[in-house]
N, C-alpha and C positions, 0 to 999 in steps of 0.2 A: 265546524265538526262537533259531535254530537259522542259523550262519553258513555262506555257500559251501565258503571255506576249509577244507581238510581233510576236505571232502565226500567224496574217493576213496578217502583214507586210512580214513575210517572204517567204508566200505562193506566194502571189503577187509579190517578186521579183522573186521567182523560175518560175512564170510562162509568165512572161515576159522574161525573159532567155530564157523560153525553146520558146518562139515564137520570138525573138530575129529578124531573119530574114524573119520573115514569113511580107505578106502586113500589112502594118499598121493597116487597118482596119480588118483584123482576129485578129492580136497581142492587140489590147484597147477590141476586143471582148473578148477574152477567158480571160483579166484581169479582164474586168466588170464581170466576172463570178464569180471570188474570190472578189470581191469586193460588192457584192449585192447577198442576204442578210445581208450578214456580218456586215456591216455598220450600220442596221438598231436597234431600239432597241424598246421596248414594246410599246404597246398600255397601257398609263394611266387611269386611275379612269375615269376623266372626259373628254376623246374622245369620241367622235361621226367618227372619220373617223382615218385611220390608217394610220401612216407613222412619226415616228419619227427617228433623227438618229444621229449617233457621229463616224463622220471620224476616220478612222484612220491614223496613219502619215505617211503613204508610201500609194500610191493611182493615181487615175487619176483624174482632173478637170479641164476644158472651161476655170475657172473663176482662184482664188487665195488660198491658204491655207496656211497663214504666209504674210511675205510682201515679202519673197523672193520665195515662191512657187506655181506655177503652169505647166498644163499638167500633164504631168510624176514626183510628187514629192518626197520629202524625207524632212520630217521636223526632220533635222539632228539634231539642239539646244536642244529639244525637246525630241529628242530620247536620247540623250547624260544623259540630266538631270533623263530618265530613268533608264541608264545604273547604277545610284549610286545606284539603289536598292540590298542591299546585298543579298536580298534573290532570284534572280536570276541567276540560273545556268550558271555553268563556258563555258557550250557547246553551252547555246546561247547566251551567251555574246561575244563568237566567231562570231558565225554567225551574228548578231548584226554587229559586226562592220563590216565584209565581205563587209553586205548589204551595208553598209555606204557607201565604198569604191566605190562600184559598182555606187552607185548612186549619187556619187561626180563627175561622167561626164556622166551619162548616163540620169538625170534628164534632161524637156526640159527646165530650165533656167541654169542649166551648158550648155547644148550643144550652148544656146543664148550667155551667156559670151564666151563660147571659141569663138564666131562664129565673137566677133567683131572687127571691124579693130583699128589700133594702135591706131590714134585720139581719136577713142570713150572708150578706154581701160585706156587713158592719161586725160580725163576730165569729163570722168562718172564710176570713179572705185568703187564704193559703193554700198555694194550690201542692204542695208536699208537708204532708207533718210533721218528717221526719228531721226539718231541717228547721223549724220555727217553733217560737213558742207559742203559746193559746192554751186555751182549754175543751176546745172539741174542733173536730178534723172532720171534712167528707173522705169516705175513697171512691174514687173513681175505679168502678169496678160492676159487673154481675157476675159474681164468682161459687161455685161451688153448686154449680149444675150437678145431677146424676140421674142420667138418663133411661129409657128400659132397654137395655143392652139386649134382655129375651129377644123383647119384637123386633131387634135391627136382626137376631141370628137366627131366628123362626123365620124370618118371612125372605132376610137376603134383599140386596139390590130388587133384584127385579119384579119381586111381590110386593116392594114399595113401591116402585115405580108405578105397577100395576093398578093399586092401590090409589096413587097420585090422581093418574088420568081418571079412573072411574070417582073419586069427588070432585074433580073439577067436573068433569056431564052434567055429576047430580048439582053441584052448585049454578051451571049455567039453567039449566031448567027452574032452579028454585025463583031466579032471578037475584041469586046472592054473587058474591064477588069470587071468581074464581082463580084471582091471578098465585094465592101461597101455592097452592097446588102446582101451577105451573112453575113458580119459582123453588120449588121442592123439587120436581120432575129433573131442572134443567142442574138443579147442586147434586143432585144423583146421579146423573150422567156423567157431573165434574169426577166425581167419586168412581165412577168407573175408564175415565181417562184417567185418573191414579192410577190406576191398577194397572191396565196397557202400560203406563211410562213404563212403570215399576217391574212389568215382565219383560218387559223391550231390556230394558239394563240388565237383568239379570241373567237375561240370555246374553247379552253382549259381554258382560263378566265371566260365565261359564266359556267362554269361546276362548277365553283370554289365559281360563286358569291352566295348570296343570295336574295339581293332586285332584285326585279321581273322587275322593268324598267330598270337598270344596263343588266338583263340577257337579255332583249327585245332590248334594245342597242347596245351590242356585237351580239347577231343574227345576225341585220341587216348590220352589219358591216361586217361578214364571206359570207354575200347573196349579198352583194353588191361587195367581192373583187371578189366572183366568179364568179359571173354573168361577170364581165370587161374581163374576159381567152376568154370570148367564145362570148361577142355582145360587140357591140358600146353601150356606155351608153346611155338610156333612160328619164333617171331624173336626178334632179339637184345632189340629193345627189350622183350617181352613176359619173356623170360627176366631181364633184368634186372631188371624191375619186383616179380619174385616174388622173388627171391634177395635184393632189397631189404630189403623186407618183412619176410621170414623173417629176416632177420638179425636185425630190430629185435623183433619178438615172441619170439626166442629169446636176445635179448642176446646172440649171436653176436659180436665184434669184429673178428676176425682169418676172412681171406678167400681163403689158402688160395690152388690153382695155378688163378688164375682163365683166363690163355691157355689151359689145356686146356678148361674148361669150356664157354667163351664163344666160343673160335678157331671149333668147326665155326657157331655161328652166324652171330659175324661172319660168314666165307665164304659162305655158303650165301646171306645178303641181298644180298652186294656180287653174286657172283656172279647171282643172278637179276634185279637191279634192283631189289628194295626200298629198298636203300639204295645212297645214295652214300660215296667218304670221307671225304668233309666232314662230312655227315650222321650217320656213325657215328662220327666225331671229337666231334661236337655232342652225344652221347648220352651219350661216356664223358666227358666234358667236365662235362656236370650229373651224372652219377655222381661222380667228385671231387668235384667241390661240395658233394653232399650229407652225403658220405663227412668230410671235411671237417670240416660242421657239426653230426655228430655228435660230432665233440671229445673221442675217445679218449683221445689224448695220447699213449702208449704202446704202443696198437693199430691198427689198420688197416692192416696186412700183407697186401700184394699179392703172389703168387709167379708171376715171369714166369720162361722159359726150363729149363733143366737136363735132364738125362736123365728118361728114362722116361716120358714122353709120347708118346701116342699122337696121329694125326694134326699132326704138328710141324710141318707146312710153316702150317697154318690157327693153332696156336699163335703159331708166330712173326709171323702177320699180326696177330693181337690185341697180342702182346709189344709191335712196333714202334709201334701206335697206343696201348698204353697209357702207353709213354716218352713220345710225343707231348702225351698228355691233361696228362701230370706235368710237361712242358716249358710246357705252355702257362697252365695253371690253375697259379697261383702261391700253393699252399697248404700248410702241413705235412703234411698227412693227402692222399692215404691213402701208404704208406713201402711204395714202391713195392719190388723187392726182386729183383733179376735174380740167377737161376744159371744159372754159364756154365762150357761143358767144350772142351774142345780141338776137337773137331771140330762144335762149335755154327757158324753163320750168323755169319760175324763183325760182320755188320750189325748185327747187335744190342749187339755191345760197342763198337762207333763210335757206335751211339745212343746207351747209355748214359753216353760220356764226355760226348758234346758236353751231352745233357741237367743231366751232374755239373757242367760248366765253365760253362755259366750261372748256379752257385749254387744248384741245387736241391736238395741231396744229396740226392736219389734221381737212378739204381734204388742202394740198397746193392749191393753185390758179394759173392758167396758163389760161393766153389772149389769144384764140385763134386768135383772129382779130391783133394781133402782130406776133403769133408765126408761125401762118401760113406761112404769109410772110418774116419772119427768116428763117425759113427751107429753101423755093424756092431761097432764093436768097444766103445764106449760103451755101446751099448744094446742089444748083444747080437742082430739081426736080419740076417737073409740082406742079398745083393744086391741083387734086384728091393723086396722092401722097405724097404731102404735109401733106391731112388732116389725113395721118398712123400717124403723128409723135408721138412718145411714147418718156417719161422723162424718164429717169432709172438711176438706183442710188442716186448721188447725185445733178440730176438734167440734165444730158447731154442729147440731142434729137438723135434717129437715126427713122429711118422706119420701123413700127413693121413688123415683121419676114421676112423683105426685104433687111435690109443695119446695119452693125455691123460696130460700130466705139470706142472701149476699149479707154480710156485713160490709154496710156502704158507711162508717162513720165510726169515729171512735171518741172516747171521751177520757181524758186525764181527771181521775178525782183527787189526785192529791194538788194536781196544779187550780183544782177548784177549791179548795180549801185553800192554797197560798193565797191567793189574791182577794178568798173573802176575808182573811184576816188583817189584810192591808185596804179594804173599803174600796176593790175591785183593780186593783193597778196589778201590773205584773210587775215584784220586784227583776226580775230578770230584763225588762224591758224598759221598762218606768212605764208604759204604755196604757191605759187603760181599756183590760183585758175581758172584763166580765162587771154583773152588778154591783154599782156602787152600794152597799149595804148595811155601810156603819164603820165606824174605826175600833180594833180590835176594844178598847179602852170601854167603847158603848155597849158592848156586850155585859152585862153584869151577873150574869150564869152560864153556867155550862148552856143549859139549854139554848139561850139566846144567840149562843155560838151555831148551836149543832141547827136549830131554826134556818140563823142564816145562808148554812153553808146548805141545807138541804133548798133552798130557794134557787141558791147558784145553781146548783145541780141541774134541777129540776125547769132550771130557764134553758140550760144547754141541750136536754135530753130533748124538750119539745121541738127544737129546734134542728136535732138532726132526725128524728123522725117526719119531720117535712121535708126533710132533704130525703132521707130515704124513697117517699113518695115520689117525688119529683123527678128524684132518677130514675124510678120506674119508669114514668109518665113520657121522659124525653126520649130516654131506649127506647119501649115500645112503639113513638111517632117515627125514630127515626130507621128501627129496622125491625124484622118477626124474628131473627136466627137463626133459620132454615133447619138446620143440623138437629139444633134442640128442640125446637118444635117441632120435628117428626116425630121426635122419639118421649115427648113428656101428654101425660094423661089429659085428655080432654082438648088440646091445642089441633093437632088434625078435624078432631069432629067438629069444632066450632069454624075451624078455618080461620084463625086469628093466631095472631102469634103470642109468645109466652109473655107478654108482657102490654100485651093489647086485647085483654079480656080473654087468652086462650088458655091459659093455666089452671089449674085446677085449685091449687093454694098457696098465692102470695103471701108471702111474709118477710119479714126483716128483724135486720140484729142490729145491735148495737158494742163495737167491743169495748169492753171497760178494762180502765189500767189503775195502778198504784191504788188497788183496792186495800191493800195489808196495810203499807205503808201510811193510808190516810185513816183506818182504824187504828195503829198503835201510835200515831201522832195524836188523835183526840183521846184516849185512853193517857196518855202524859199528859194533857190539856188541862186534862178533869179530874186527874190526883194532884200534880205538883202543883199546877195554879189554882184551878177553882176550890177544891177539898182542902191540901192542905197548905196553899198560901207559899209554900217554900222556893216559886218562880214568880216574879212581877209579871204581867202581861207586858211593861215594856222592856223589861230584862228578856223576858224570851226573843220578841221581835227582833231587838240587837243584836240576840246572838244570832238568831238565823239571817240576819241581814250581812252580816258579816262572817258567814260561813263558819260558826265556833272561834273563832281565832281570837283570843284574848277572854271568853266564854266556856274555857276546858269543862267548867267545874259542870258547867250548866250542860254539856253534853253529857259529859259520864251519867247527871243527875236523870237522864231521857234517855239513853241508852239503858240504865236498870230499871225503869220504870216496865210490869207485865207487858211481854208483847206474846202475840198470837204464834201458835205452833209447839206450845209447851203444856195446854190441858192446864191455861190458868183459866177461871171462868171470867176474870173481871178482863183480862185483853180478848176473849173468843167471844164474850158477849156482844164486847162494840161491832167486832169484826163481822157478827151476825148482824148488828144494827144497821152499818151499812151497807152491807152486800142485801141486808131487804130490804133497805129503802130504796135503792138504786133501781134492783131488780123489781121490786112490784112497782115504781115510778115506771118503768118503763114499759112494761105488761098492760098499763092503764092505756098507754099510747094506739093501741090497735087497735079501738074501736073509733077515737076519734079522726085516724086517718084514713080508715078504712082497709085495713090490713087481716088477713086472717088470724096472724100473732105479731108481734115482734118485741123482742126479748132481749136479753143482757146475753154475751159471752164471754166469759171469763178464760180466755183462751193464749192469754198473753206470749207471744212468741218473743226475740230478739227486743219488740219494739219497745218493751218494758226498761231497755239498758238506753236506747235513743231518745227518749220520751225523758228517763230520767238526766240526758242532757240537758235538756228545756226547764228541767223544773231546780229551782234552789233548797237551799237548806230546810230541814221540817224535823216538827216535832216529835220525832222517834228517834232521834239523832242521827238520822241521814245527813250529810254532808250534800252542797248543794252538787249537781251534774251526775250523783253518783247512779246507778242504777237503783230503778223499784224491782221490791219482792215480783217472781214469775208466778204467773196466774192465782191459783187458789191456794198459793204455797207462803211460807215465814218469809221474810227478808235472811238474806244469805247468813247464816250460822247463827240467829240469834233462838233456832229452836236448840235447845239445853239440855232439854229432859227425857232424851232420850227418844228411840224410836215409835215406844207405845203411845206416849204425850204428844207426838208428833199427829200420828196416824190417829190419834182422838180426837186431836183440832179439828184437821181438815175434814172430815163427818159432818161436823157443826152447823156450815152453813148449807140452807138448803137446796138439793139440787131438784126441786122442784117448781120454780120460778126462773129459771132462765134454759137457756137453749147451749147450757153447754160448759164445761170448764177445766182449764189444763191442773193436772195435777203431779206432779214431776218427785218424783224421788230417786235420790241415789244410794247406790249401797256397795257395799265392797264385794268382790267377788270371794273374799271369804264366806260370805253370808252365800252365797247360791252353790258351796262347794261343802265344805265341814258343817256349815249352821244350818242346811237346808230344810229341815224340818222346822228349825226355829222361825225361815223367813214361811216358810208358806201357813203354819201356824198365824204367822203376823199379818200374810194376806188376809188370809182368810177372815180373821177376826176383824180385819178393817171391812173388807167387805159384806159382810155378817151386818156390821155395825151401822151399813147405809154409805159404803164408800160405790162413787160412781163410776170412777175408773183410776188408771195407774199409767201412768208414765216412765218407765226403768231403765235408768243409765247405771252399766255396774263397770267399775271399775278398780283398779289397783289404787293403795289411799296416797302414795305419791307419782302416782304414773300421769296423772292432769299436768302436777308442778314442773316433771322431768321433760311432758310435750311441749311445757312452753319454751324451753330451756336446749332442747333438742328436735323442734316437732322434723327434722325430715327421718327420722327412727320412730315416729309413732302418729302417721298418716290409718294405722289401722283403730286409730282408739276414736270410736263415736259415743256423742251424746244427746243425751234428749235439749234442746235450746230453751223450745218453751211446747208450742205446737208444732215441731218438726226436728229433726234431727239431722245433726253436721257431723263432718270430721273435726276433733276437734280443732286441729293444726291448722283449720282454714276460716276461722274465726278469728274476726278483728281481738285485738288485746283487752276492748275490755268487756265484750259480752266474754270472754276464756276466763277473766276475772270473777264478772260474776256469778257464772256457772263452778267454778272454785270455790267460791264461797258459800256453797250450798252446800249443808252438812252430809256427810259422807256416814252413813248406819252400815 
């Protein structure tokens, strides 16, 4: 006998077998077949629009599912922890493991491991970072797609479809390869077998219910999935319903300048009487929602406002109702995301404060009068290209539905300064982790130090931007992405998929961690030891080998030593030292791999508290295990000098060399209530001054202490983490610690 359990999983790898050798793009078609519906699961109580869903653990996705799976995966842990069920039959517990076996080299992050050469196999062997030490990590991932959401709502199903068949003709007459076409054709069909399911239920729901607005609700919801089979959408809620959808069959996350997309239809309903704005409040209202309880975490990036938008006035009508939906729907997702430029609708940044001073932090804040000129001179693109730039994720910029650049890799620089100062070993390990380089002792200058630690660096960095490549290389052989390569620039007209010559501009990031903490560790390096003598170089080692303990004095002596985030020039200067050597190290990369950019991001989410698991004691008087500073910010409380010192550091370094970086402040909600003109004064002049963006968690100055102490009385207190925002009460103890420890203005 034969158990339900793992019923999808097993169909999906039988049908990946039987298309084995068939072109890629037939073989992710006829998987997307078993794959959708299947995935999807009911419409609840209170939806207004249909599509909810729960993967299963063998499947296909762009993006990640686990920290070791994407593409073609197999959440093998996962399934294992299944197999304990006793009440699952002995014949599929056979089969079960078969699949395992199968998909132990035939997933695309096995076929990435097998595909690496010895180097990258001898210093990136880990297949999760989050649980191991090192000094640089791949992720398994192509994450932070954003697609042209226009042409899916301009043209609808079946003027893609349309579309489809008339380049496959032209491709078969050219004598070019016609099967993406066909494998487009047959994911578009999938897509409107969605919509059937999903009317089929909802009428079978309306049959069921009783209140008369519930049953008027599901209606419109079976009238609107069926109308999307057969026309381009017409209104807002039709338009929504598809781009839903789409997002979830193409694992899409990130959603890109939705006020342009969606403004002319807002207008055009308000405007004719379709809708009300209550009613269109009500509609983006269960959009969050749903948005929501897809539980990204990381993703759901909304881009309201900024230059280069076409019909602005109907933008900015969607803009202010989406502040609205974010003021009202009290949920971390979706990370709502305003850019705003001098001559913007200032009504949009009064909304956005008042919405920040209820504690929602959103919308983030993004300068356009900075970021603009980041992009062009970062990533190398004109003007009018520049003003695509979309944030995604946790902050990273690419070109909406023009240029894909995933961070696939990340790099610990403080744990690269631990191990060169120990002549490559990991004290955490004993293991040797990186270049053997010299013994702290052979260094006889500062420079000779910052030399070698810039070599470590610089050996790791080259090393994952050939990882970066590779992952390209092994995704684009093993699938096109159907979904995404409808909908991104230049991939339809080439007939190749996004990542097999069809994209318009590949690129890649790199994200970088304990950037502060590895500037105010060399900043103590080069006062107390090299300049004035007052630490031994083997006094220090001891002490951080031994986590301070017997060493007090030698910590206090590194704890006061200038650190970044107080508008001292001697700690903001290293800090700039390294955040440019890092970041132009890494910009040099893109030529030699053949990328169109790839750049640092300074985006630090949670992983900055996990990562500081792995790394030991350091010269800033970090304690070993303890978390590093979050993204572009001080290490927790040691900015002093108040808010303006603060806000003058972080300007410093330049956000014209990397592709992106989290900047997190907190502030009391006194300041957004009595001091309000003081804080927006304080914006302003930060922004004025070349700040690139803001990140705002406002809160009460013991309301943090009192959640931890009580959190089921303050499940409504959210914060910014690093790149994304939680409840607090739903944070492990010690990122709530170190988000505590962040000075509170």
């Amino acid at each position: 006998m034969k158990s339900e359990k793992f019923k999808t999983e097993l169909l999906f790898t039988e049908t990946y077998k039987k298309h084995l050798n068939d072109n890629p793009a037939i073989r992710e078609a006829m998987c997307l077949k078993v794959q959708y519906p299947a995935f999807f699961t009911p419409i609840q109580d209170t939806d207004l629009f249909a599509g909810r869903i729960k993967n299963t653990l063998v499947g296909i996705t762009p993006d990640e599912w686990g920290s070791t799976a994407f593409g073609y995966y197999c959440v093998k842990d996962k399934i294992l922890k299944e197999l304990d069920d006793p009440e699952i039959y002995d014949d599929t517990r056979s089969e079960v493991n078969e699949m395992l076996e199968f998909w132990s080299k035939e997933s695309t992050s096995a076929k990435l491991r097998a595909a690496y050469p010895d180097e990258i196999k001898k210093y990136l062997p880990s297949d999760n970072w989050m649980h191991e030490c090192g000094i640089a990590f791949p992720l398994y991932r192509l994450t932070g797609g954003n697609v042209d959401w226009e042409k899916l709502l301009k043209k609808g199903i079946p003027g893609l479809i349309k579309d489809a068949e008339e380049y496959k003709i032209k491709a078969r007459s050219e004598n070019k390869e016609p099967e993406l076409y066909e494998g487009i054709k047959i994911a578009l069909e999938v897509l409107k077998d969605v919509c059937h399911w999903y009317a089929d239920q909802a009428i079978g729901l309306k049959n069921q219910a009783s209140d008369e607005i519930r049953r008027a609700e599901l209606q419109r919801i079976a009238d609107t999935l069926e109308v999307l089979t057969v026309s381009a959408p017409k209104t807002l809620k039709e338009a929504i319903q598809l781009f839903w959808l789409y997002s979830y069959v193409g694992d899409i996350r990130n959603y890109g300048r939705m006020d342009v997309w969606l403004g002319d239809f807002l207008a055009r309903d308000l405007e004719s009487g379709v809708l009300t704005e209550d009613e269109a409040l009500k509609l983006l209202q269960s959009l969050w929602q749903l948005i929501a309880a897809r539980n990204t975490i990381v993703h759901s990036r909304i881009i309201i406002g900024g230059k280069g938008r076409r019909n602005e006035a109907n933008a900015d009508k969607f803009a202010l109702l989406a502040m609205e939906a974010s003021r009202t729907v009290h949920e971390i997702e979706p990370q709502l995301s305003l850019r705003f430029y001098d001559e913007m609708d200032p009504a949009l940044m009064e909304k956005a404060l008042q919405v920040i001073g209820e504690g929602r932090t959103f919308p983030i804040l993004y300068n356009d009068d900075v970021n603009l000129k980041a992009v062009q001179n970062a990533q190398g693109f004109d003007e009018l290209t520049a003003e695509q730039f979309v944030p995604y994720g946790c902050g990273e910029y690419i070109i909406n539905h023009q240029s894909f650049g995933t961070p696939s890799g990340v790099i610990n620089l403080l744990k690269a300064l631990e191990v060169t100062l120990r002549n490559g070993i990991d004290p955490m390990t004993g293991r040797i982790a990186g270049l053997q380089l010299g013994e702290f002792s052979d260094f006889e200058s500062f420079d000779d130090l910052w030399n070698a630690y810039k070599t470590q660096v610089e050996f790791f960095v080259r090393m994952m931007a050939d990882q970066e490549v590779l992952e390209y290389k092994i995704a684009g052989e093993h699938s096109p992405y159907l979904y995404m390569s409808l909908l991104y620039d230049n991939c339809f007209e080439r007939g190749k998929g996004m990542f097999s010559g069809g994209i318009k501009y590949l690129s890649g990031t790199l994200e970088t961690y304990g950037n502060t903490n590895t500037a105010d560790s060399l900043t103590a390096i080069k006062e107390l030891v090299y300049e004035k003598g007052l630490i031994s170089k083997d006094d220090l080692l001891k002490a951080l080998d031994n986590n301070f303990e017997g060493y007090e004095k030698i910590m206090q002596q590194l704890l006061k030593a200038p650190k970044y985030g107080n508008d001292y020039d001697q700690a903001d200067e290293m800090l700039v030292k390294v955040h440019e050597h890092v970041c132009n190290y890494v910009k040099e990369q893109s030529k030699r791999v053949n990328l169109q950019s790839y750049l640092v991001v300074v985006i630090n989410n949670s992983a900055n508290t996990l990562m500081g698991h792995q790394t030991s004691a350091s010269a800033d008087g970090r304690k070993s295990g303890e978390p590093m500073a979050n993204g572009n910010n001080p290490s927790g409380g040691s900015d002093v000098n108040g808010a303006t010192a603060f806000l003058n550091s972080l300007v410093k370094p330049s956000p014209y060399i990397h592709a992106g970086a989290v900047q997190n402040m907190k502030f009391s909600k006194e300041m957004f209530a009595a001091k309000k003109e003081i804080l927006k004064t304080l914006l302003e002049t930060f922004f004025e001054n070349g700040g690139q963006q803001a990140m705002i968690t406002v809160v009460d100055r013991n309301e943090l202490e009192r959640a931890i102490q009580e959190p089921e009385k303050y499940g409504h207190v959210f914060v910014r983490v690093g790149g994304f925002s939680a409840r607090f009460v739903e944070l492990s103890r010690d990122v709530q610690l170190e988000i505590l420890s962040r000075t509170l203005y």
